[in-house]
C-alpha positions in Angstrom: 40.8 -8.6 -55.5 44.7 -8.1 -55.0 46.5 -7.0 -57.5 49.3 -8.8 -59.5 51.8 -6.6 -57.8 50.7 -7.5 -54.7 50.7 -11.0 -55.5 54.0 -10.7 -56.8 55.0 -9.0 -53.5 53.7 -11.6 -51.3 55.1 -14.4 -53.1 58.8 -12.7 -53.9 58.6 -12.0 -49.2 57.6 -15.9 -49.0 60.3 -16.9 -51.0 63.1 -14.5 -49.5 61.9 -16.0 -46.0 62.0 -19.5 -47.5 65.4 -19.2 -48.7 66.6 -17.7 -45.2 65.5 -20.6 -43.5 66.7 -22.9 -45.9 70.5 -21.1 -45.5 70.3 -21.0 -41.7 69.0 -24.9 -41.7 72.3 -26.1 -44.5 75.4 -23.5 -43.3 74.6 -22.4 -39.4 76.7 -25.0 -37.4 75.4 -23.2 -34.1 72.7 -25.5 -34.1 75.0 -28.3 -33.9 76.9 -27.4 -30.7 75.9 -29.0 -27.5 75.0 -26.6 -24.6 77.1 -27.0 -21.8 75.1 -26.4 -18.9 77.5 -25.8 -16.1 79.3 -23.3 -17.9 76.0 -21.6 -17.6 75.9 -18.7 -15.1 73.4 -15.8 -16.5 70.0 -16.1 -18.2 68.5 -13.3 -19.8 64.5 -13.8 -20.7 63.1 -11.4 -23.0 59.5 -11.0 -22.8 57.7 -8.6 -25.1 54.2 -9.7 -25.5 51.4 -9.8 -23.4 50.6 -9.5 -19.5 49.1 -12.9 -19.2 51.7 -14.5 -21.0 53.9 -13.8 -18.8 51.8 -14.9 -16.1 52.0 -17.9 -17.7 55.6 -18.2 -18.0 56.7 -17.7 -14.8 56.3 -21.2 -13.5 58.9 -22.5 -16.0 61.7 -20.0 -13.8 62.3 -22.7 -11.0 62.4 -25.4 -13.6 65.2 -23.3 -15.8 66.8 -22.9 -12.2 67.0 -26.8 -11.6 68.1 -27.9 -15.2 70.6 -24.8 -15.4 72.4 -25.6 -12.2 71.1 -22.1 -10.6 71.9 -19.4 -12.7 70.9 -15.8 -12.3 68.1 -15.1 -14.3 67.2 -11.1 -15.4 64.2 -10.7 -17.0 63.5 -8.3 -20.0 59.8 -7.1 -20.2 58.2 -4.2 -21.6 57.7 -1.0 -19.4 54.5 -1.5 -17.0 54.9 -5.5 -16.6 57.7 -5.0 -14.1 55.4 -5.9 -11.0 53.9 -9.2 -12.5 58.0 -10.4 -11.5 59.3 -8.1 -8.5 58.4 -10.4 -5.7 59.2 -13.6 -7.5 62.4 -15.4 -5.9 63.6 -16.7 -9.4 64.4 -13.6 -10.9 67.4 -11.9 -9.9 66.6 -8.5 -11.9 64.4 -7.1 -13.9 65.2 -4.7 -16.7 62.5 -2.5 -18.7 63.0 -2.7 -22.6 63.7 0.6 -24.0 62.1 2.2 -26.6 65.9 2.7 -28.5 67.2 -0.2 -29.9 71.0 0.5 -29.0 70.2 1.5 -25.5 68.9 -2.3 -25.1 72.1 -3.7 -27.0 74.0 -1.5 -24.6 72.2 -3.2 -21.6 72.4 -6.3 -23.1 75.8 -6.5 -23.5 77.2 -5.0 -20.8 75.8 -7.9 -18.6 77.4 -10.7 -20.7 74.8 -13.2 -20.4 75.4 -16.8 -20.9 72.1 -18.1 -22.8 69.2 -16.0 -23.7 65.5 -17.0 -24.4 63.2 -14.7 -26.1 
């Protein structure tokens, strides 16, 4: 049986995440702006989760390629995955995610990417 603290916890996180949402969904205009895709020139992918998952991403590359007009497209995957991509020709580079966070915002950065997927 949980106890009323916990309950209280649970419920107090639900409606903190609620009311994030609900902020994002009313006063975030980003979500309003129409993509221009030929101003699009480099894709980053992040990809933190499972082997097979990846696997099963990888067809969708030559697709993002056609509706993007080309772009480059790096590749962000945790250390170890890095041959599931090397020989595929639509990926352009593939970086290894670090284990500090501001060595990957450095990375990131530095490449100024145009859109980003996670």
């Amino acid at each position: 049986m949980k106890s009323f603290a916990t309950k209280a916890e649970n419920l107090l996180r639900k409606m903190v995440v609620l009311a994030d949402y609900l902020i994002w969904l009313l006063l975030d205009p980003s979500k309003y702006m129409r993509i221009d895709r030929s101003r699009i020139k480099k894709v980053l992918i992040i990809h933190l989760g499972a082997i097979g998952e990846l696997m099963i991403l990888t067809p969708l590359l030559p697709a993002i390629k056609k509706g993007l007009n080309n772009p480059e497209i790096d590749f962000m995957v945790s250390p170890g995955k890095e041959g599931v991509l090397r020989n595929n020709p639509h990926v352009d580079r593939i970086l290894a995610h670090k284990a500090s966070f501001m060595g990957n915002l450095n990375q990131i950065k530095s490449q100024n990417y145009d859109l980003s997927y996670q």
